[in-house]
N, CA, C and O of each residue as an XYZ file, in Angstrom:
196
protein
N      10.169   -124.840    -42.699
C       9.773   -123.450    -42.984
C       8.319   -123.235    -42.563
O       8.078   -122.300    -41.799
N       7.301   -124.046    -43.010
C       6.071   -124.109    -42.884
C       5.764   -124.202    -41.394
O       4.882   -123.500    -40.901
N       6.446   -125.019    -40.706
C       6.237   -125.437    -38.965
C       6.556   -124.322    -38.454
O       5.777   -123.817    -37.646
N       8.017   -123.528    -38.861
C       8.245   -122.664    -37.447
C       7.197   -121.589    -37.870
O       6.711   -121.008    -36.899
N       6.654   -121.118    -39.290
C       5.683   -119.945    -39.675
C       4.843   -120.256    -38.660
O       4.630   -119.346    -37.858
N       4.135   -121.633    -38.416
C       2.691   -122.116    -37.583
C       3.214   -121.602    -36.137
O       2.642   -120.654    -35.601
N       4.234   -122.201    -35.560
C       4.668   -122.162    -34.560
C       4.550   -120.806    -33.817
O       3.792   -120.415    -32.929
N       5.576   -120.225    -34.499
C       5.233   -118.604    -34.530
C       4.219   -117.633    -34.390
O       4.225   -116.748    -33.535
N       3.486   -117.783    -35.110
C       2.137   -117.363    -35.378
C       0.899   -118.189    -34.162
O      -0.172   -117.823    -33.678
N       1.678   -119.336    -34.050
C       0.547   -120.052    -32.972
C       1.430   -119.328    -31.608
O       0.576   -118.875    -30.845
N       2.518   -119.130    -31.181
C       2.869   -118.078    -30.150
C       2.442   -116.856    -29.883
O       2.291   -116.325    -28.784
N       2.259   -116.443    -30.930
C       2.119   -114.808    -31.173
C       0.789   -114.482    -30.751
O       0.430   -113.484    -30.126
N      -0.306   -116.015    -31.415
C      -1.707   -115.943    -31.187
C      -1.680   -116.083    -29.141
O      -2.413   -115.471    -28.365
N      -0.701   -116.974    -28.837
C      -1.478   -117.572    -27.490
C      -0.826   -115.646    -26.601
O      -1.526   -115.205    -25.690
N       0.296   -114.925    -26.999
C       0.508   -113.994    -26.504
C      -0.843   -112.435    -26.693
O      -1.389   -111.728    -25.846
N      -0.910   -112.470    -28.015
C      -2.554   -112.004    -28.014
C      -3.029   -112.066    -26.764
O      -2.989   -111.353    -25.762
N      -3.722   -113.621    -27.229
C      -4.652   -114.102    -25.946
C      -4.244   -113.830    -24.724
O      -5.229   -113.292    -24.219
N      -3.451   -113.863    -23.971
C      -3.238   -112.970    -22.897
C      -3.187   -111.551    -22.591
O      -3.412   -111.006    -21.510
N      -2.876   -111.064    -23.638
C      -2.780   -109.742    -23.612
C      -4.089   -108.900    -23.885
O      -4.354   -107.843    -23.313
N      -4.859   -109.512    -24.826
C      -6.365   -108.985    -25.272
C      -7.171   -110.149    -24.559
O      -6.847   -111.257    -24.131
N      -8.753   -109.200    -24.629
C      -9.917   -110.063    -24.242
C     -10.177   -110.826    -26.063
O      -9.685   -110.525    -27.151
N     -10.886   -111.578    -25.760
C     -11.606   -112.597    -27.249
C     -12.041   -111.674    -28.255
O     -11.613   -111.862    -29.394
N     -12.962   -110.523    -28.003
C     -12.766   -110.048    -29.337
C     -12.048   -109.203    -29.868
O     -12.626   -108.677    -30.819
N     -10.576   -108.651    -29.612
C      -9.760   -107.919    -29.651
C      -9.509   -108.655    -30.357
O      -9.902   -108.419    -31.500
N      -8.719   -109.979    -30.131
C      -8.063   -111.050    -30.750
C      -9.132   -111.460    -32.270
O      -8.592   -111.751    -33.337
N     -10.175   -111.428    -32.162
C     -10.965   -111.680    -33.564
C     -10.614   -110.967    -34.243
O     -10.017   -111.120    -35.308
N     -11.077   -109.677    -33.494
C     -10.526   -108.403    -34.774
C      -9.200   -108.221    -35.052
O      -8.842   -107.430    -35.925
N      -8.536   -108.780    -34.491
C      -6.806   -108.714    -34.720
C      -6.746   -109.416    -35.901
O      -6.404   -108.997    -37.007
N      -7.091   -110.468    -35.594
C      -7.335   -112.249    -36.576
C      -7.661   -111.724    -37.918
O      -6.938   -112.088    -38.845
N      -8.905   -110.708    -38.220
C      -9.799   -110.203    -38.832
C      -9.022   -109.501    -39.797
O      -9.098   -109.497    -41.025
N      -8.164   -108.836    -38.914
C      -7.376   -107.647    -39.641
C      -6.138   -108.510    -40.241
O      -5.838   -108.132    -41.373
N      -5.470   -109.420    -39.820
C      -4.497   -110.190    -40.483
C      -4.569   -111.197    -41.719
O      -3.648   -111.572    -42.446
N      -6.210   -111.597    -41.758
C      -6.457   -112.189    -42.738
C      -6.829   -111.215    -43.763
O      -6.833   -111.656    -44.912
N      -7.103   -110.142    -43.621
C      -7.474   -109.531    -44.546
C      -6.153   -108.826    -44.984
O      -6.131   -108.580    -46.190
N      -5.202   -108.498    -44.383
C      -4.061   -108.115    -45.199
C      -3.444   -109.600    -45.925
O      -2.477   -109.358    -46.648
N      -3.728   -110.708    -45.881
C      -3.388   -112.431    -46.457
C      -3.814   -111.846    -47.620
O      -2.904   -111.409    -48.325
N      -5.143   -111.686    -48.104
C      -6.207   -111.249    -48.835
C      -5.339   -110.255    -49.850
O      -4.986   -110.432    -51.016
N      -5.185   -109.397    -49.150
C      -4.523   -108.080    -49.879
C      -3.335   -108.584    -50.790
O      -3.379   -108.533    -52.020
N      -2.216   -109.101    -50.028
C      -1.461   -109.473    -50.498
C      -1.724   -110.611    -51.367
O      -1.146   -110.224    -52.383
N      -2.164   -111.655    -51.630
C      -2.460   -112.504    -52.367
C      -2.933   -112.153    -53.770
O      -2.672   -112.654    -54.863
N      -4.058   -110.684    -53.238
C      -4.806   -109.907    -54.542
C      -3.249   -109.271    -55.481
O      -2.965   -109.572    -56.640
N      -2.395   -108.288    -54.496
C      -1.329   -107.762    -55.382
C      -1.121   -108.692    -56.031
O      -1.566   -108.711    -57.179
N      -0.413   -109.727    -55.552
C       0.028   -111.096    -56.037
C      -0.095   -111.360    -57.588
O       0.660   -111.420    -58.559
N      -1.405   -111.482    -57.319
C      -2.425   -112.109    -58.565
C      -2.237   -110.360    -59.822
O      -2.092   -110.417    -61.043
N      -2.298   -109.264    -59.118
C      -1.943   -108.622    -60.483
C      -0.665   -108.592    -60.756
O      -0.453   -108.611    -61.969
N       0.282   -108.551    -60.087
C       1.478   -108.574    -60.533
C       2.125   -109.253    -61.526
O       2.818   -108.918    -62.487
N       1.453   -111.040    -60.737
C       1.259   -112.093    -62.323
C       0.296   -111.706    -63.166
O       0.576   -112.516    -64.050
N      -0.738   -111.036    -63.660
C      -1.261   -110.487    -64.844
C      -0.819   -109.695    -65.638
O      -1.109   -109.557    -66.826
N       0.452   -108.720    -64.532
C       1.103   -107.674    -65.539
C       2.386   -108.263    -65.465
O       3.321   -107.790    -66.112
């Protein structure tokens, strides 16, 4: 489960990279970790309520 997520995500990154210049891809990066973030935060209230 864990490998093909990497796998995936390591495809998706190298298709980026062709498709965008380097900092497109940061800010892409940028923007995906921060929805990780988001979701992790719901997460965490959902288990509080």
């Amino acid at each position: 489960m864990v490998s093909s997520y990497t796998r995936y995500a390591y495809n998706l990154f190298g298709y980026v990279n062709n498709r965008l210049n380097l900092s497109e891809s940061i800010r892409l990066i940028r923007w995906v970790i921060f929805l990780y973030m988001v979701d992790k935060k719901i997460d965490k209230v959902v288990w509080v309520v």
